[in-house]
N, C-alpha and C positions, 0 to 999 in steps of 0.2 A: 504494500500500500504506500504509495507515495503524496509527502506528507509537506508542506510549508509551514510554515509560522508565520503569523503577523504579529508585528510587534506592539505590544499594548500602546507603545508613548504613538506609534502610526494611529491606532484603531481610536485612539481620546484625542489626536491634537492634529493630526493632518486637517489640512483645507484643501477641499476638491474644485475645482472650477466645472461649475453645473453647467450642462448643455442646455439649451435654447431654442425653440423652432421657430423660424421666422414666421415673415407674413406675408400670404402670396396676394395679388390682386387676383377677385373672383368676378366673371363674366356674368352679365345681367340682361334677361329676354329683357321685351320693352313693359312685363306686367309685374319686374322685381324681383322676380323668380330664379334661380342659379339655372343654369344651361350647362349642366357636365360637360356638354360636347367643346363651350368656345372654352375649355380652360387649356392653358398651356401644357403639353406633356412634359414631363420630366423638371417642373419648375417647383418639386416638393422638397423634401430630405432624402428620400429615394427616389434619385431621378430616374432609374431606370425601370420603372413600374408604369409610369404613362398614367398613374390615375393619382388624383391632384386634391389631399385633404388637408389644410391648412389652418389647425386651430388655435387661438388667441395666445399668450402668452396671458392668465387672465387677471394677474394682478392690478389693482390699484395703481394707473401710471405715475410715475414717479417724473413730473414735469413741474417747469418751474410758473408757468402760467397757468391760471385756474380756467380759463378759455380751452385753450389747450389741453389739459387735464380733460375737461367733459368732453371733448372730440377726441381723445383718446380712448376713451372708455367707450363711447358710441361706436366706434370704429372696432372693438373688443367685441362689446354687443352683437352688432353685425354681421363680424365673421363668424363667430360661433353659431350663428341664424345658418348661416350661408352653408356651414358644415354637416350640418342633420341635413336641409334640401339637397345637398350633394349626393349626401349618403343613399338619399329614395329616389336618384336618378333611373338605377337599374327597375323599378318595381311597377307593374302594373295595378291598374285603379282594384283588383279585386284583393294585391297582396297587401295592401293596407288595412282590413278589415279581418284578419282570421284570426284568431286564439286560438292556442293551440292546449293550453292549457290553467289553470287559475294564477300561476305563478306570473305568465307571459302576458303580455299584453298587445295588443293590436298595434302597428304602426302608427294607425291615424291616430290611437289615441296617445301616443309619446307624441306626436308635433302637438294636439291639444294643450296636453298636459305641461308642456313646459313652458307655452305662451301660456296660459292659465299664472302656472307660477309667478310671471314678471305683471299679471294684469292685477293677482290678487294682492302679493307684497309691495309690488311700486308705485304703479300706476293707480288704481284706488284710495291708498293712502297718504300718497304725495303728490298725484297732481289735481290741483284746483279747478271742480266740471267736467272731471272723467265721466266716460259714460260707458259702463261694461258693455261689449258684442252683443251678448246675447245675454240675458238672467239667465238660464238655466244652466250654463256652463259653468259657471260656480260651483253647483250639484253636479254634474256631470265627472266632470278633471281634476279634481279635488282624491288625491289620492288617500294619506292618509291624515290629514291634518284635523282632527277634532277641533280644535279650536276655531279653525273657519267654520265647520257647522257639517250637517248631516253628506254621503257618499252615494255616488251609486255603485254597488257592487264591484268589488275588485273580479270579481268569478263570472261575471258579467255582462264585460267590456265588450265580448267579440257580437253581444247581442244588437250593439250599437250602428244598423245602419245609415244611422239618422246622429249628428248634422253626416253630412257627405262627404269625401276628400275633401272635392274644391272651397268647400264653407270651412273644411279646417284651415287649408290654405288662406283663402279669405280672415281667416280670424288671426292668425301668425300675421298676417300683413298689416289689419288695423291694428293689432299690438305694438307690431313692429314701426310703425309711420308716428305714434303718438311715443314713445319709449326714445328714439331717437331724437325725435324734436323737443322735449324733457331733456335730455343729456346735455345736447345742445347748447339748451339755453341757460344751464344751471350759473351758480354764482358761485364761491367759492364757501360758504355756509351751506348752501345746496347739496352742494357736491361731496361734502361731510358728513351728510345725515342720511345722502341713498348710495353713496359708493360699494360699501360692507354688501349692500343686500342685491346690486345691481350684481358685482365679481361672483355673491354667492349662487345667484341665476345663472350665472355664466357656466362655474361649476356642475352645477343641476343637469344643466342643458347637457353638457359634455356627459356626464355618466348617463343620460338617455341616449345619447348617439351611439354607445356601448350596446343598452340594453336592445337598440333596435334591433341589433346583429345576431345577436344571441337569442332574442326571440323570434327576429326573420326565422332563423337559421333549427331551431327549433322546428315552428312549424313545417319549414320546407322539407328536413327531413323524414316526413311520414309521409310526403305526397312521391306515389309510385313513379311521376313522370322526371323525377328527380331533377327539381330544379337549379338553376346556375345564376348567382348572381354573380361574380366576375369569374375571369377564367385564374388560371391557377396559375400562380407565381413562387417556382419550384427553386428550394438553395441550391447552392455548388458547391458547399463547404462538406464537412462532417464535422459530429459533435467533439468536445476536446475529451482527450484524456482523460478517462477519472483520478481525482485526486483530491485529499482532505488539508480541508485548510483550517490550522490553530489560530483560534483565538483566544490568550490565557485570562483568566479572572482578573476579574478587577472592579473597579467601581468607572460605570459609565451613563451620562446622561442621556434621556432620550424622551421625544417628542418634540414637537415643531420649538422652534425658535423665537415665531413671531417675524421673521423677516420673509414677507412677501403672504399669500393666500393661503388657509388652511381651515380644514373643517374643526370644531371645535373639539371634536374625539379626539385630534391630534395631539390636543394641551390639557393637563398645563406640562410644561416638560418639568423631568423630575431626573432624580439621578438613583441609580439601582445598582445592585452588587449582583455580578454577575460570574459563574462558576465556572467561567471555561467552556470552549465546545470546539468538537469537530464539525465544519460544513463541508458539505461536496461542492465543488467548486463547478458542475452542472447540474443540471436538470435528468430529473431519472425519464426515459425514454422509452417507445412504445416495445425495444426489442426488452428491456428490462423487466415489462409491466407484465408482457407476456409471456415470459418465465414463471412470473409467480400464477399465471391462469395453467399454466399447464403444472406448475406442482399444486394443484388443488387449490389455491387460494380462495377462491370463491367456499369451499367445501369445508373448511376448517375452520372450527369455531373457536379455537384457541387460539386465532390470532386478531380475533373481533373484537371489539368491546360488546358489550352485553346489546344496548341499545341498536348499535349498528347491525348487529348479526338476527335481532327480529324485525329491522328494513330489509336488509337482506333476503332476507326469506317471504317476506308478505309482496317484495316487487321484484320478487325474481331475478336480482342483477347477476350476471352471469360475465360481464365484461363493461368498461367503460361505457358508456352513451354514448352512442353514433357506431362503433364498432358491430360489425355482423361477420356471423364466418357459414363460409358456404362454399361446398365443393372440395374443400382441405385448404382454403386462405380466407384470409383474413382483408375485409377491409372495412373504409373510414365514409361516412359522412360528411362533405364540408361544404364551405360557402360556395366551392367550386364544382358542387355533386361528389357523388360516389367516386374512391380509387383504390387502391390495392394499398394496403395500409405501409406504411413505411415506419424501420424499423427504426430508425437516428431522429426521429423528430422527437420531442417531449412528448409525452403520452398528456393527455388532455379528457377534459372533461367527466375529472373524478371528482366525486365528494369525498368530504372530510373522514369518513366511515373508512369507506375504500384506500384513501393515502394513509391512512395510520396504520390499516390492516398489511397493508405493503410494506412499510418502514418495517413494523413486528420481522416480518418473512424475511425483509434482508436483515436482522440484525441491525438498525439503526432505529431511530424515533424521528418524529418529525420538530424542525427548530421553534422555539418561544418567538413570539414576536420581537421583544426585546435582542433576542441572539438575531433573527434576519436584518433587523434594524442598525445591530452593532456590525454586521458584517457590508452594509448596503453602505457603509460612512467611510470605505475604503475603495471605492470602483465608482468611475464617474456614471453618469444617470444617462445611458445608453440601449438601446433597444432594439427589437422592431416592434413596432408602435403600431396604431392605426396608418398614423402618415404614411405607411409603407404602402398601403393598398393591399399587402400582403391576404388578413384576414382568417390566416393559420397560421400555425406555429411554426418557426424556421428551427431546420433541422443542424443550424451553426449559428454562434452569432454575431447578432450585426458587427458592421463595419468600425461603429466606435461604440462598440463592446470589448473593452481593454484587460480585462478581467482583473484579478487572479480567479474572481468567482465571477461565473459568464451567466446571461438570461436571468440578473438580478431584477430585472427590470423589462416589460414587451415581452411577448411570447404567451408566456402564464401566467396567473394571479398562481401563487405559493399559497397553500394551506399550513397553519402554524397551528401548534398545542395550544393555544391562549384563546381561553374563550373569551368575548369580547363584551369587557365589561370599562367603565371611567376610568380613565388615571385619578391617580390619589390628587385631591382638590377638584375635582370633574364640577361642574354644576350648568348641568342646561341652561342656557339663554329663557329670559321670560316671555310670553307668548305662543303664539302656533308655530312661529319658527323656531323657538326651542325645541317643536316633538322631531326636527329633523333624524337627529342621531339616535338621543340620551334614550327615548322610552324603547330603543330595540337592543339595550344591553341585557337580553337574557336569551337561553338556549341558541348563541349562536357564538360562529367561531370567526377569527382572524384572517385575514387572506393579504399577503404583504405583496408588493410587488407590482406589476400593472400586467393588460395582458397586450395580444397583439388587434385588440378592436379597443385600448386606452388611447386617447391622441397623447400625444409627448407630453405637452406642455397642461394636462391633467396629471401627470405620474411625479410624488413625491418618494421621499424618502421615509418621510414619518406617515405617510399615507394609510390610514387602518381599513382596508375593506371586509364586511362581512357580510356570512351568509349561515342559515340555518346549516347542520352538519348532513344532512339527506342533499342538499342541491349538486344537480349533476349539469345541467343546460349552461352555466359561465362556461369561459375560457380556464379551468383550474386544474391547477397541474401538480405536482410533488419535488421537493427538494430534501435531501437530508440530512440529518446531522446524527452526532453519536460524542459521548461525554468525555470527557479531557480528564486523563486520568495523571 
């Protein structure tokens, strides 16, 4: 087994120079609409992919003129608008409407719901003679926020033929024309009191451009005619050599800083003692995953936790989600349709049930949030991202993926031991934007990392994503570790 060390005074005092994703100009029919087709190919972070997603950088600008500051942030606004229409370039008016299951949600209703978001926190209560689209959209888009008032059924949604596409569209745009012209005009007092909440729509927006993908991608894979939303954009590389990387004990800080945009799970940062750990310095892989299906892993209750191994058995999982074997092979379901499953690429679309049952079977565990976080503060913030156009996992990584640990970041969200509960000082924000994070700290787990449908400039370091331990439909993958003796 071969072995590195990182040196403690590296792992608590290095400073990384964080990468950045520009901003591309996006092409505009004459109804305001993005037009995928007039965008420039190759004008992204992966020029060589020809498909062109360019999301904000969505912090609070940092300008010295308060004029310029709100055309800054408009300009923020906007493109991340531009970025979800891009995304639904490929889709026909019937794939906006299907549920595929109570977890998923319809297309149409993620452009709803995230105009929704900017109509009910911004627009409503700071500008003077707003006049909501519709009153019923309130009830309608209104996901989980009690404190706005009564829902319509999350399990629901796909019942929803009525408003239409185009009235969704239409409802993004009145948003969009009255949101912009507010930025605009703000004042530097203005521009103080809705910044926080405008970057946190921006955010919002961006983790629905995720969910689009994964819930597309969902649905399409039960339909027999196996649909293609882009074509498939294969690596050249192979994965690196396995090998483990020390990181010894110590006491180290973690969670956000405070410099730049972060959800509030991220803080308050605090400092923790931390007892060592081996990481794998890649991503465990579909020929790996497959090893353990064929020594019985699905079969063997001694490597389950109690909980996971009665899902196991009442839904019958037998291999990852999307995976089918027929004929004596193996393959994959992806955004690109069906293919003969490959063995180098990250193995994807496990719950947290299934990655811990696998760590058991190799002899490893899976890392605390805190250890992916102390190890993520040594390799710059590198990927393949959404920007790639990619849309599955690369089976090498990217270009400025420098390691010593690779696919820390793009590819797959990482599942961690750390159920996902406050940092010590936690206290939810008051109001309905408080129930954002704080009321979902119970029965769910950690997920570090970003995947390959997170834009760039969504993916942190202290980034907490979670999900119930049953969810199979994200981008989520497995990484390892094992104790530092």
């Amino acid at each position: 087994m071969e072995q590195i060390v990182i040196p403690r005074e590296k792992v608590l005092y290095t400073s990384i120079a964080r990468a950045t994703a520009g901003r591309d100009e996006a092409a505009h029919s004459d109804d305001g609409r993005l037009d995928a087709g007039l965008l420039p190919p190759g004008s992204g972070p992966d020029s060589d992919t020809g498909f062109t997603i360019s999301p904000p950088n969505p912090s609070v600008p940092q300008v010295r003129s308060t004029t310029a500051a709100s055309a800054a942030l408009a300009e923020s606004y906007r493109t991340v608008r531009r970025c979800t229409e891009a995304l639904c370039e490929p889709l026909a008016s019937e794939d906006y409407v299907i549920q595929s299951m109570p977890d998923a949600s319809p297309v149409k209703w993620h452009l709803a719901h995230t105009t929704w978001f900017f109509e009910t926190f911004l627009l409503v209560p700071h500008l003077p003679g707003y006049r909501p689209f519709h009153p019923r959209f309130r009830f309608l888009f209104n996901s989980y926020y009690d404190g706005v008032g009564p829902r319509w059924p999350r399990s629901k949604r796909g019942l929803l033929s009525r408003p239409t596409t185009v009235e969704a569209y239409a409802y993004r745009a009145y948003v969009d024309n009255h949101v912009t012209r507010f930025l605009e005009s703000l004042g530097s007092q203005g521009l103080t009191q809705i910044a926080s909440t405008v970057s946190l729509g921006i955010q919002h927006e961006q983790q629905h451009q995720e969910l689009i993908l994964t819930d597309l991608k969902h649905a399409w894979a039960a339909n027999p005619l196996c649909p293609v939303y882009r074509e498939a954009l294969f690596g050249s590389g192979t994965p690196p050599r396995q090998r483990w990387i020390a990181f010894p004990a110590g006491l180290a800080s973690i969670g956000h800083d405070g410099n730049g945009f972060a959800f509030d799970n991220e803080s308050p940062r605090h400092r923790i003692w931390h007892h060592g750990v081996w990481l794998s310095n890649r991503l465990v892989t579909n020929a790996e995953y497959l090893a353990f299906i064929q020594d019985r892993g699905y079969d063997r209750p001694e490597l389950w936790l109690s909980d996971g191994w009665a899902t196991r058995q009442s839904q019958a999982w037998e291999a990852p989600l999307y995976w089918a074997h027929q004929d004596g092979e193996w393959s994959i379901t992806t955004l690109a349709g069906p293919r003969r499953l490959s063995a180098d690429e990250p193995v994807c679309h496990v719950n947290y049930y299934e990655a811990d049952a696998f760590a058991r079977w190799a002899g490893s565990r899976l890392p605390t949030e805190e250890e992916w976080e102390l190890a993520a503060t040594v390799v710059p913030l590198g990927g393949h991202f959404l920007d790639s156009g990619r849309f599955h996992p690369a089976n090498c990584p990217a270009g400025d993926d420098r390691g010593p640990i690779h696919q820390l970041f793009g590819d797959v969200w990482q599942w961690t031991s750390s159920p996902y509960v406050g940092y010590p000082g936690y206290h939810p924000a008051a109001g309905a934007l408080g129930e954002y994070n704080g009321k979902f700290m119970c029965n769910q787990f950690v997920l570090r990392g970003a995947s390959c449908a997170t834009p760039r400039s969504h993916s942190r370091r202290t980034y907490r994503n979670f999900f119930p331990p049953d969810a199979r439909w994200q981008f989520s993958g497995i990484r390892l570790a094992k104790e530092l003796q």
